[in-house]
C-alpha positions as a Python dict, from the first residue, in 0.01 Angstrom:
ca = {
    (1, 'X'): (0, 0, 0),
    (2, 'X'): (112, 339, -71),
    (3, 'X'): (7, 506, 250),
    (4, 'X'): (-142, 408, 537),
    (5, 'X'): (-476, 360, 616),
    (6, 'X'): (-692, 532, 906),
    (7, 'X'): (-726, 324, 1185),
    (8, 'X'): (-1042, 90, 1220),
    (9, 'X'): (-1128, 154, 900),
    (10, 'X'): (-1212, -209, 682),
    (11, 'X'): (-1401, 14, 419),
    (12, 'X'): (-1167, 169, 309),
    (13, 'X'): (-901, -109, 307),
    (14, 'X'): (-1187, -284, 74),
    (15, 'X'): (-1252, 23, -131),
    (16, 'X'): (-842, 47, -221),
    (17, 'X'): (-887, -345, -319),
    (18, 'X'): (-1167, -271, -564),
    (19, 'X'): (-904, 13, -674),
    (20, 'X'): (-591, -254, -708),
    (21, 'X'): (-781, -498, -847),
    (22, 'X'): (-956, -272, -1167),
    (23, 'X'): (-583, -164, -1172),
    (24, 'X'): (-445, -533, -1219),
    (25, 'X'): (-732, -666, -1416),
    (26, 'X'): (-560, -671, -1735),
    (27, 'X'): (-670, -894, -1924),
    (28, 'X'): (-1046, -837, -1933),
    (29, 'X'): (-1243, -988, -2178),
    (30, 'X'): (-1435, -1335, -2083),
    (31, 'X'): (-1283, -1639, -2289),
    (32, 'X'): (-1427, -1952, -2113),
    (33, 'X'): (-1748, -2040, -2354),
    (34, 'X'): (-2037, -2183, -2150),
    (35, 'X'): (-2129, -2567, -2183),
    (36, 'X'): (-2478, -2707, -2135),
    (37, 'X'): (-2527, -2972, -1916),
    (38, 'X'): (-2774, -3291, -1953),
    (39, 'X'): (-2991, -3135, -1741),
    (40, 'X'): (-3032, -2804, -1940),
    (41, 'X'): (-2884, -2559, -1685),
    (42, 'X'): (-2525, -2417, -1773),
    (43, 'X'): (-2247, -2585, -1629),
    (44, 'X'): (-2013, -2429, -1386),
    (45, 'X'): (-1680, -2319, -1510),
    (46, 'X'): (-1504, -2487, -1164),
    (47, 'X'): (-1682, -2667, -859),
    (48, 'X'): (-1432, -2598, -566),
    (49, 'X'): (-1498, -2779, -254),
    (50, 'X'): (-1385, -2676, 66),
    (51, 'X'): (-1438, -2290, 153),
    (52, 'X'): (-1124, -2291, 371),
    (53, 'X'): (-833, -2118, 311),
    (54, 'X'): (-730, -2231, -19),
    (55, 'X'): (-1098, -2301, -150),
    (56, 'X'): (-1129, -1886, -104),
    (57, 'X'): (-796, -1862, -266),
    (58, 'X'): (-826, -2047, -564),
    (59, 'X'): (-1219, -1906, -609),
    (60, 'X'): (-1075, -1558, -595),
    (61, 'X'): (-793, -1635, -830),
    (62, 'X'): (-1003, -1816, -1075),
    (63, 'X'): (-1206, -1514, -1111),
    (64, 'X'): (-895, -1261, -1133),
    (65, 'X'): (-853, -1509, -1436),
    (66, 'X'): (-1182, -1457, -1588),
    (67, 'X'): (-1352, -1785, -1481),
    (68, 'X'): (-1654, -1679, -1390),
    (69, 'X'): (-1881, -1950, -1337),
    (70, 'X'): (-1753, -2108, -1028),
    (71, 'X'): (-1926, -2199, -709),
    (72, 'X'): (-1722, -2265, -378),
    (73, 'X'): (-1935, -2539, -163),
    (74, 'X'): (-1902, -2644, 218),
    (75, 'X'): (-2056, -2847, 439),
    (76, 'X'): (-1989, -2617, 741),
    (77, 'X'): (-2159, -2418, 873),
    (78, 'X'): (-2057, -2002, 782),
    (79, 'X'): (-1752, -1941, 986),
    (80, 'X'): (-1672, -2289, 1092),
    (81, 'X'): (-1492, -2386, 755),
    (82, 'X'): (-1140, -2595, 819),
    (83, 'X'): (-1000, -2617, 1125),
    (84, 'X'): (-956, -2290, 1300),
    (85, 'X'): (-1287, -2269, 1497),
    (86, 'X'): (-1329, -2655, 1516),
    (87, 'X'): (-1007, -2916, 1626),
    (88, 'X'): (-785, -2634, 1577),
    (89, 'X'): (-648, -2561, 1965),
    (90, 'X'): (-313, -2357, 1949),
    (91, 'X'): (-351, -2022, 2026),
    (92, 'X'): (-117, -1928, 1734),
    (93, 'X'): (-69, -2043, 1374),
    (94, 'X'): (261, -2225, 1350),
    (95, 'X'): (377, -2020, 1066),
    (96, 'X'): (544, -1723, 1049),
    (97, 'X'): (345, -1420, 1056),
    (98, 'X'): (475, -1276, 717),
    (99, 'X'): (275, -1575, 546),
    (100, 'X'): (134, -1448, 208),
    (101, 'X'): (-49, -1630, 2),
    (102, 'X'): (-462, -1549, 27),
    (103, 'X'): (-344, -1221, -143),
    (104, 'X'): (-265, -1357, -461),
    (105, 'X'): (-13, -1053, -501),
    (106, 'X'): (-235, -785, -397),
    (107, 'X'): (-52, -645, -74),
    (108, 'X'): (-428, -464, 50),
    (109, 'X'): (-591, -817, 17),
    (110, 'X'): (-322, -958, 275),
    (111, 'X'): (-366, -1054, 631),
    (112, 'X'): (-96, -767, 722),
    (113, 'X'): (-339, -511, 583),
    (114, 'X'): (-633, -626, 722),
    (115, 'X'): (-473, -626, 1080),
    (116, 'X'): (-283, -334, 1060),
    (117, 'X'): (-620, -140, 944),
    (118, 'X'): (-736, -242, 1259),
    (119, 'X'): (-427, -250, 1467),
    (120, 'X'): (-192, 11, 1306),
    (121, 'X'): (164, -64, 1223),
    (122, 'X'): (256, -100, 1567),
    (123, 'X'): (27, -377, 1642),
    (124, 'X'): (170, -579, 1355),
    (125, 'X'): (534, -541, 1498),
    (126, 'X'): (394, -621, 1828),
    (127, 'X'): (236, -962, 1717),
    (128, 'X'): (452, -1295, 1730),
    (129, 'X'): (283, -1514, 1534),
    (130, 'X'): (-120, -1476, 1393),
    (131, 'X'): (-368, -1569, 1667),
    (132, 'X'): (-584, -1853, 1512),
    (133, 'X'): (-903, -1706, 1555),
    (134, 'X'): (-785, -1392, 1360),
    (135, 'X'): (-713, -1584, 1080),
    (136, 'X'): (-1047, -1709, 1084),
    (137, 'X'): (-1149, -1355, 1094),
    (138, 'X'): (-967, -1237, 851),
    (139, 'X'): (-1085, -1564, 601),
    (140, 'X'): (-1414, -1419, 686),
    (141, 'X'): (-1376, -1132, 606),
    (142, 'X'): (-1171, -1217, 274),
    (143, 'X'): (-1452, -1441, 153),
    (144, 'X'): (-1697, -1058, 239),
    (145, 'X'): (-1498, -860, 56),
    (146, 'X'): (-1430, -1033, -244),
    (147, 'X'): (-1806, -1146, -234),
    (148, 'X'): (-1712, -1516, -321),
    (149, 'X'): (-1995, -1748, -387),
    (150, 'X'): (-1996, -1974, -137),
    (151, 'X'): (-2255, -2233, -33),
    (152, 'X'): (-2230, -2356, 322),
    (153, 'X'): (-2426, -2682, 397),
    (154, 'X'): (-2360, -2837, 99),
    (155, 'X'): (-2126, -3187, 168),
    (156, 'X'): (-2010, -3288, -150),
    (157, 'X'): (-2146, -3676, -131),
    (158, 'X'): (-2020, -3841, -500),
    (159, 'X'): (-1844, -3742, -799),
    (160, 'X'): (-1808, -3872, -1091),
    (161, 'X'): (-1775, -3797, -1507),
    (162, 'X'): (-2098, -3790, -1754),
    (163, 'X'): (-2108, -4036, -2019),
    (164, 'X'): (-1905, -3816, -2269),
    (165, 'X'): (-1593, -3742, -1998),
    (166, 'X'): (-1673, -3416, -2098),
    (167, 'X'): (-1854, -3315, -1766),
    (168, 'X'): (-1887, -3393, -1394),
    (169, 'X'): (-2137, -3458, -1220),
    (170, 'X'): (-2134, -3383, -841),
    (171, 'X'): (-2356, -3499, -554),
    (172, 'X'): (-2458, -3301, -235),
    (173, 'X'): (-2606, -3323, 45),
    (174, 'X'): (-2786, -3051, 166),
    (175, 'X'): (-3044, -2955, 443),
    (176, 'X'): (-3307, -2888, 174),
    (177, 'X'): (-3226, -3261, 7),
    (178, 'X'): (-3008, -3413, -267),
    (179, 'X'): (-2880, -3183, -469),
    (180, 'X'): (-2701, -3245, -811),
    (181, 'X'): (-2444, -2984, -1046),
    (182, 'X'): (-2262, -3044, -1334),
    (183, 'X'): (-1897, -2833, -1391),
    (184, 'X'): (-1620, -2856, -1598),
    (185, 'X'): (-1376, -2888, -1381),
    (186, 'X'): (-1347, -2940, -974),
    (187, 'X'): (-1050, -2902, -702),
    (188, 'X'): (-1096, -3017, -424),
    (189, 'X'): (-955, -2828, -95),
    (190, 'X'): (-1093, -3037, 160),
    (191, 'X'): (-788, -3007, 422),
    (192, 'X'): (-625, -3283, 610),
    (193, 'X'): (-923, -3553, 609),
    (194, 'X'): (-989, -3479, 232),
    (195, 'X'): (-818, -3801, 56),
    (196, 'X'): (-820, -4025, 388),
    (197, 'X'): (-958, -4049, 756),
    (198, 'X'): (-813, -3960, 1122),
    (199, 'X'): (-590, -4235, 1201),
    (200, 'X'): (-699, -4442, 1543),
    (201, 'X'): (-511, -4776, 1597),
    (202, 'X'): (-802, -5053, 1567),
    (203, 'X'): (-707, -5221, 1905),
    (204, 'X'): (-799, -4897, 2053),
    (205, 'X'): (-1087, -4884, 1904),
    (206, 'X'): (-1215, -5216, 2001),
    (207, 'X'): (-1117, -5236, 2331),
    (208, 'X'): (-1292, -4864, 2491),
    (209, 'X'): (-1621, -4718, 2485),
    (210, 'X'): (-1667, -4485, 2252),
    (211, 'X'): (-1762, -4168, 2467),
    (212, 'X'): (-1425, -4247, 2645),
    (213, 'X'): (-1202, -4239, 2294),
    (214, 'X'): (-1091, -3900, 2098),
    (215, 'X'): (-915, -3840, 1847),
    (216, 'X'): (-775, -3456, 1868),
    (217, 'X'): (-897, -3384, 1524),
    (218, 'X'): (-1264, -3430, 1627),
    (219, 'X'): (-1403, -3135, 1702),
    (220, 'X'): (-1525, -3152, 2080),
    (221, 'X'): (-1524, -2914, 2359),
    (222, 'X'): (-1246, -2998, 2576),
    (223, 'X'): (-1439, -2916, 2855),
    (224, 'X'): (-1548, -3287, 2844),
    (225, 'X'): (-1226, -3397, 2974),
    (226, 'X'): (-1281, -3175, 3289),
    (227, 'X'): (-1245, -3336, 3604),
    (228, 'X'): (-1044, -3654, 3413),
    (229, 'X'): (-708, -3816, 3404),
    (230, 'X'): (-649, -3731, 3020),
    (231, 'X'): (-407, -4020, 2830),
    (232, 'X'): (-284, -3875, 2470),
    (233, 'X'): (-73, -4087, 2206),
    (234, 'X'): (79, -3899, 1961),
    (235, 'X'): (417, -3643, 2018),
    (236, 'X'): (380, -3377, 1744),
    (237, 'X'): (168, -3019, 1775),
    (238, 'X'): (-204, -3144, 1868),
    (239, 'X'): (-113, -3393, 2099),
    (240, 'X'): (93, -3070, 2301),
    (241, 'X'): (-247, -2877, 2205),
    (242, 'X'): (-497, -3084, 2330),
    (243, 'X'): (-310, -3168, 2626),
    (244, 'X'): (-278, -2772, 2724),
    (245, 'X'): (-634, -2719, 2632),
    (246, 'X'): (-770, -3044, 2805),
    (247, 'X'): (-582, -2909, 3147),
    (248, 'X'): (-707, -2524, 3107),
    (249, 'X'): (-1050, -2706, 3081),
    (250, 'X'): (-985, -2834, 3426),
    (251, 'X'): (-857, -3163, 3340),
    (252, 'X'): (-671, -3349, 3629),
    (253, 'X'): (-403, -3468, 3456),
    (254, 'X'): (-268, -3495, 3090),
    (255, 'X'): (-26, -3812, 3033),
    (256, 'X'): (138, -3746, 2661),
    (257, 'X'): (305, -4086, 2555),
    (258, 'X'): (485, -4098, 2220),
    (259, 'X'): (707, -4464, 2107),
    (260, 'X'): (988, -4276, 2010),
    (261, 'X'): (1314, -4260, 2242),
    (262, 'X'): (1343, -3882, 2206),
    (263, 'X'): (1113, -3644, 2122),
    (264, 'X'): (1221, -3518, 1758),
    (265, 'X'): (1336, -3194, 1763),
    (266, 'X'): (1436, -3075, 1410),
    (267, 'X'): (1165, -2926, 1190),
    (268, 'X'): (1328, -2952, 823),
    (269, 'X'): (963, -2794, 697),
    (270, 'X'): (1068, -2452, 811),
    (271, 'X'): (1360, -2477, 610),
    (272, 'X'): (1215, -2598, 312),
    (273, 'X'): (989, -2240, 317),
    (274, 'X'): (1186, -2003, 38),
    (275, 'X'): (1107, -1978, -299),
    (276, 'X'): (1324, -2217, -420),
    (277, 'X'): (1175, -2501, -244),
    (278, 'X'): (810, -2391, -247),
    (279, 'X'): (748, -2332, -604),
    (280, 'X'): (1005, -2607, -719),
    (281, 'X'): (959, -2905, -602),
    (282, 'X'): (726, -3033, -801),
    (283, 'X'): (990, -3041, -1059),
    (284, 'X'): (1229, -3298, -848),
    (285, 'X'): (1214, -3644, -985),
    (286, 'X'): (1059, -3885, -857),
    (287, 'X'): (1278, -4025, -661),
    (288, 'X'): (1431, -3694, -446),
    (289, 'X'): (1019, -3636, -364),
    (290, 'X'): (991, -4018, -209),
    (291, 'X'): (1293, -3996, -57),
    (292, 'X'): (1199, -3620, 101),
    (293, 'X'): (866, -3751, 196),
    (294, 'X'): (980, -4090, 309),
    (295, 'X'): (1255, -3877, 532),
    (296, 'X'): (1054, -3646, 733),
    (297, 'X'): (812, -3931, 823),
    (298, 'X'): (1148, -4111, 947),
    (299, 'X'): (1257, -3835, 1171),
    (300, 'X'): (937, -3684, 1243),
    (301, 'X'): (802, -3372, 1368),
    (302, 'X'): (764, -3263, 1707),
    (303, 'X'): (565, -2954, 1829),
    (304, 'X'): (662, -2566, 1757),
    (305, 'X'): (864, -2441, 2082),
    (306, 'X'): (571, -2208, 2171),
    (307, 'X'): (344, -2520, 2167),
    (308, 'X'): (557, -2750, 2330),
    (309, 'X'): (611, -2401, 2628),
    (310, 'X'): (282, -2406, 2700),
    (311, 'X'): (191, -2754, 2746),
    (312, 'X'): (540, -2795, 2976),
    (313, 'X'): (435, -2497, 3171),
    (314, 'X'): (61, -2587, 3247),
    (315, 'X'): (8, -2774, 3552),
    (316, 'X'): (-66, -3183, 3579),
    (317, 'X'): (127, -3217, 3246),
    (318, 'X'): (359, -3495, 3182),
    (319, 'X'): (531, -3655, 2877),
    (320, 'X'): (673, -4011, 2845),
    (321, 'X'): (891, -4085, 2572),
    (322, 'X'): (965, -4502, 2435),
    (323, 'X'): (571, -4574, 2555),
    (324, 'X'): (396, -4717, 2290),
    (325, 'X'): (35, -4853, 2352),
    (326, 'X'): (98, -5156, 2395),
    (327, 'X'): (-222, -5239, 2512),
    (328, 'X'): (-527, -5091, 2605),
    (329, 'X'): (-809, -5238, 2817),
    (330, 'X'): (-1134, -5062, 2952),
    (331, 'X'): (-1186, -5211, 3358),
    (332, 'X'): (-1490, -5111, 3352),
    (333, 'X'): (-1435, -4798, 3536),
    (334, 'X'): (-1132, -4674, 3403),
    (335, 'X'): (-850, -4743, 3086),
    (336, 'X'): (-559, -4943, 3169),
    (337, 'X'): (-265, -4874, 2933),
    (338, 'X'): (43, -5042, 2914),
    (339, 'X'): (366, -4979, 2728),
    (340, 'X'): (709, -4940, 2773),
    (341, 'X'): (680, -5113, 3134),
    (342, 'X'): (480, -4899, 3256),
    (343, 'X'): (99, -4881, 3357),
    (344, 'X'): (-98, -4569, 3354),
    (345, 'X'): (-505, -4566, 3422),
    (346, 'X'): (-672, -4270, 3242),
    (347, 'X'): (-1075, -4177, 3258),
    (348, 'X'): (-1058, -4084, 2886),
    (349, 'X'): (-745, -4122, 2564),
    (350, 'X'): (-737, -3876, 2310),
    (351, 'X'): (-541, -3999, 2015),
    (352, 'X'): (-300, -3770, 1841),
    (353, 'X'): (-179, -3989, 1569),
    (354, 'X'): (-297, -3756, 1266),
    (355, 'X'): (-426, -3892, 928),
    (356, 'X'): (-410, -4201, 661),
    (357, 'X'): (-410, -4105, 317),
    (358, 'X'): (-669, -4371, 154),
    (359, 'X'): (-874, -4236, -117),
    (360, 'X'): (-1115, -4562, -94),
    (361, 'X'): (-1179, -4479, 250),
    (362, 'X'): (-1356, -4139, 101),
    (363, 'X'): (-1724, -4240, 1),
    (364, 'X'): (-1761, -3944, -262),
    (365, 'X'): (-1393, -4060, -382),
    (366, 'X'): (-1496, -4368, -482),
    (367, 'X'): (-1497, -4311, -935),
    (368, 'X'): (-1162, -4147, -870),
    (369, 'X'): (-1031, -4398, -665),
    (370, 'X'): (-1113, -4645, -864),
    (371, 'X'): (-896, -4512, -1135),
    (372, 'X'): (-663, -4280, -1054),
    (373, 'X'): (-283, -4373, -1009),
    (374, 'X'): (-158, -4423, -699),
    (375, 'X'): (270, -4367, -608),
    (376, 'X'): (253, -4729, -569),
    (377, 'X'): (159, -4826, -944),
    (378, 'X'): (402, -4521, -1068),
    (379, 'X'): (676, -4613, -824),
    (380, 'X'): (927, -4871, -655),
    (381, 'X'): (1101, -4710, -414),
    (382, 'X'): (1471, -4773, -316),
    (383, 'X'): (1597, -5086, -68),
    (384, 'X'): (1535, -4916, 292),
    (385, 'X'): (1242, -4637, 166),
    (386, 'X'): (988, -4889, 154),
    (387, 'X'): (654, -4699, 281),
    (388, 'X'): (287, -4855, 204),
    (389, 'X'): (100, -4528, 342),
    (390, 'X'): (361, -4325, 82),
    (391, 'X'): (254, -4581, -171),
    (392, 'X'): (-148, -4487, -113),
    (393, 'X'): (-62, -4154, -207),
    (394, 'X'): (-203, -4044, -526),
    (395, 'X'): (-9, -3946, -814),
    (396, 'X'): (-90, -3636, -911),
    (397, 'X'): (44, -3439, -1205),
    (398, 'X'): (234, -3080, -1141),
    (399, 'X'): (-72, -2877, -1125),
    (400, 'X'): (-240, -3076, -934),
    (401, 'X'): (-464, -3304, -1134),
    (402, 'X'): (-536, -3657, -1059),
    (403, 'X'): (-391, -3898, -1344),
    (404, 'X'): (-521, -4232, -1490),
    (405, 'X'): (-375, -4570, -1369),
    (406, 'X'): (-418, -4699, -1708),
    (407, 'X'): (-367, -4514, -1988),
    (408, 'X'): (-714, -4385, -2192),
    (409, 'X'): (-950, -4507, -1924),
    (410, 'X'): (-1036, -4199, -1739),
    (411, 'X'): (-949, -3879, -1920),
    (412, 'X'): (-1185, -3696, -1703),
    (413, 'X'): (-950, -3739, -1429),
    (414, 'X'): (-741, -3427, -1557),
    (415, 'X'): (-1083, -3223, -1485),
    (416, 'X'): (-1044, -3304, -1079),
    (417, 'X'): (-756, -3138, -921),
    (418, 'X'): (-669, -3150, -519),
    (419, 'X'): (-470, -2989, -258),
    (420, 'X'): (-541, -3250, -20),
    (421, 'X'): (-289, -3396, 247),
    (422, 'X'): (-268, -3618, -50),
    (423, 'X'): (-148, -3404, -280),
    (424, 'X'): (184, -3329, -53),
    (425, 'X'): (426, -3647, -216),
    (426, 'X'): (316, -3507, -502),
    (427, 'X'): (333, -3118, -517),
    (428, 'X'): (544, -3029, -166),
    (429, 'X'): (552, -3153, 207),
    (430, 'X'): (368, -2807, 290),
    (431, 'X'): (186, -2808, -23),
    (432, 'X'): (-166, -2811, 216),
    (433, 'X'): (-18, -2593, 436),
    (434, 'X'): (-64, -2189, 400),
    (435, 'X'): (266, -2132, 441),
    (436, 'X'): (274, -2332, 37),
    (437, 'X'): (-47, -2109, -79),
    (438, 'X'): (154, -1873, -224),
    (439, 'X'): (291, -2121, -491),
    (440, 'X'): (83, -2409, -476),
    (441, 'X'): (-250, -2176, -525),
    (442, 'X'): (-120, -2003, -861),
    (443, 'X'): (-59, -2398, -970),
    (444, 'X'): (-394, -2509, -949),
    (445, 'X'): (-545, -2205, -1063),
    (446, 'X'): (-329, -2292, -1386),
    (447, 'X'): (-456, -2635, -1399),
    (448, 'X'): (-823, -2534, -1429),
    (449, 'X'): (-749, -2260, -1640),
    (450, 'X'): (-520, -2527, -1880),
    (451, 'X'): (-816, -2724, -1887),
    (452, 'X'): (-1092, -2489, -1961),
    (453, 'X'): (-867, -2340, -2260),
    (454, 'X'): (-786, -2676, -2407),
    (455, 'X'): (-1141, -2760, -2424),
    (456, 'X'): (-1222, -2536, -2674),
    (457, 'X'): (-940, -2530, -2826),
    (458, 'X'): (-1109, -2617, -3156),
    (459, 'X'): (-1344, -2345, -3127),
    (460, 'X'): (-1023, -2099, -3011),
    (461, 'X'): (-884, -2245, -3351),
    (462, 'X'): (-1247, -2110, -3556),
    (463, 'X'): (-1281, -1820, -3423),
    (464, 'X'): (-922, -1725, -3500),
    (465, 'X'): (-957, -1826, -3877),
    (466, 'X'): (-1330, -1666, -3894),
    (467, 'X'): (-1407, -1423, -3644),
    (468, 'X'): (-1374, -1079, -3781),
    (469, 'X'): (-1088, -913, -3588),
    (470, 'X'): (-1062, -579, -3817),
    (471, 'X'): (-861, -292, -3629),
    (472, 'X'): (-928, -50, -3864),
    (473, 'X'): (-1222, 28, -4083),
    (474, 'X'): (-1248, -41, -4426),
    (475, 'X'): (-1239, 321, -4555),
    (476, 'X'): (-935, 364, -4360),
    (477, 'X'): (-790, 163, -4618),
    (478, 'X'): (-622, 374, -4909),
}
């Protein structure tokens, strides 16, 4: 911004984004011709699903880009989209604060601007990291301002291509019924659960009631855990979050056990954020992307230091490292855990052993899943990087498309992109993460827009041989 803004003034921030953006909206004229659908309506341009932080992105991009008909759909309700207001506990983001990415270049549309309107310059230098629930705020209000059109309450329940691979058809559910849309094209930002489900160990699951069993991605009050002796599994961030959270909630005690000798304390992800990494690694072969991915999973990835503060500095916590669940029995009035030689009795477990990348575990996956390439048919890894849950991973293409297993038997994949926890072997360990928006966002942008184009590329072809395209009028001619 050229000069700063008053105080507690949003309207005006959004009035000098209208300016910047009729400034940068070069090139103007609408190219994507409209396609109608079986059903006689028009079809939209782009179906994105997920109205989180990079469904708004890639929405707002899209129609920087002159895609018009898009529609951004979410089975949340308004203002509870991702994870900030749900299993989201920290009271910070883990990222640095200078994060861009929502902005898609346009320095008023960033976070920064929004809080320094409301905070002044001062309050930006004052601020460590972004509180959670002001990024929620600010998605809020990015999603106002740019006057996206979202749908909230509508779960996207199947997917799959019309007879002539030409279309999509998509499936909702929605409190008014079934509902059914055809686009042209879909990405799917669904988060961290998108291509898989919460990972619970089944012997857990089996052997405990299920009002007694968490996992820390569900999103429940801690204040049930009030009054209890609180057993997590799991070492990195939530298991530190939920553990802090479950204690301020008056929890009696909170027990973290992880099976590793040592908590890891290395965290190569912050390194791999510069422009180098971010926006190139999708072009590493195959091999240096296994080998990344199969790497951090080796080491693995402890909490941030301000997490990891917090939880050490709230009273009744403790940690025990080399305690794996060995096994877990409910008494009847309590949980009995053993591992590592030691016994612990808790009133309830919360298990912090994040996500499995599956796409058959995802009902509305199911077409794409049944032919879309995983790593494993793509790739053999090398003696020693063996990894099954890398292998589930799908293969996607550099801007983010799914690909066929077999050659010719599902072109419509290229028409579904994702930025999925899946998508991270694929396009960049923090390629879900904001602190990858910045790069990944443009990329799928440019896969729906590479679609869309070579579509009607045969009518691009006609109109360039028969449209008239005079510059000059006839009697201008000599």
């Amino acid at each position: 911004m050229d000069t700063p803004l008053p105080l507690n003034d949003l309207p005006a921030l959004e009035r000098q984004i209208a300016r910047e953006l009729d400034i940068l909206a070069y090139p103007t004229p609408d190219w994507v011709a409209p396609v109608t659908a079986p059903d006689g309506t028009v079809a939209l341009d782009c179906a994105v699903i997920g109205a989180g932080q990079y469904g708004l992105t890639i929405a707002a991009g899209l129609r920087r880009e002159r895609v018009a008909r898009i529609g951004v759909f979410d089975g949340a309700d308004a203002g509870r989209e991702g994870p900030w207001m749900t299993f989201a506990r920290m009271a910070m983001l883990r990222t640095p604060k200078t994060l861009t990415g929502p902005d898609l270049g346009l320095p008023s549309l960033s976070f920064r601007a929004w809080w320094e309107a409301q905070h002044g310059p001062d309050g930006w230098e004052a601020m460590f990291r972004i509180p959670r629930t002001a990024w929620m705020e600010y998605l809020n209000w990015y999603r106002r301002a740019l006057d996206l059109p979202v749908r909230n309450g509508w779960r996207l329940v199947s997917l799959e291509p019309t007879a002539d691979d030409q279309l999509l058809r998509l499936g909702f559910e929605t409190q008014e019924g079934p509902r059914f849309l055809f686009a042209r094209t879909c990405v799917l930002a669904t988060g961290a659960v998108g291509s898989g489900v919460f990972s619970i160990p089944e012997p857990i699951v089996r052997a405990l009631p299920s009002d007694r069993l968490h996992h820390a991605n569900d999103p429940f009050d801690p204040a049930i855990l009030a009054g209890k002796r609180v057993g997590i599994l799991g070492a990195g961030a939530s298991a530190f979050d939920i553990a802090t959270s479950a204690l301020r909630a008056g929890a009696l005690s909170a027990d973290l056990c992880f099976r590793r000798d040592v908590l890891p304390t290395t965290n190569p992800r912050r390194w791999m954020e510069n422009a180098g990494y971010l926006a190139h690694y999708v072009d590493l072969p195959d091999a240096r992307k296994w080998a990344t991915m199969h790497r951090l999973l080796t080491i693995g990835q402890g909490p941030p230091k301000p997490t990891f503060d917090a939880a050490a500095a709230t009273p009744g916590f403790s940690m025990h490292a080399g305690t794996p669940w060995e096994t877990v029995r409910w008494t009847g009035s309590d949980i009995e855990v053993t591992g590592g030689g030691r016994t612990f009795h808790f009133d309830s477990v919360v298990v912090a052993t994040g996500m499995r990348v599956d796409l058959r575990q995802r009902p509305e996956m199911a077409a794409v899943a049944d032919q879309a390439a995983l790593w494993s048919d793509r790739y053999v890894p090398a003696t020693g990087e063996e990894n099954d849950a890398l292998g589930r991973f799908p293969y996607l293409d550099r801007l983010g498309a799914f690909r066929e297993r077999a050659a010719g038997s599902a072109p419509w994949l290229s028409r579904v992109l994702t930025v999925t926890r899946g998508a991270t072997l694929s396009l960049g360990p923090v390629a879900a993460s904001n602190s990858g928006m910045k790069y990944i966002a443009p990329r799928l942008i440019e896969g729906v827009k590479r679609r869309l184009f070579l579509d009607q590329e045969r009518q691009t072809w006609d109109d360039l041989l028969h449209r008239d395209h005079a510059e000059l009028p006839a009697e201008a001619m000599p």
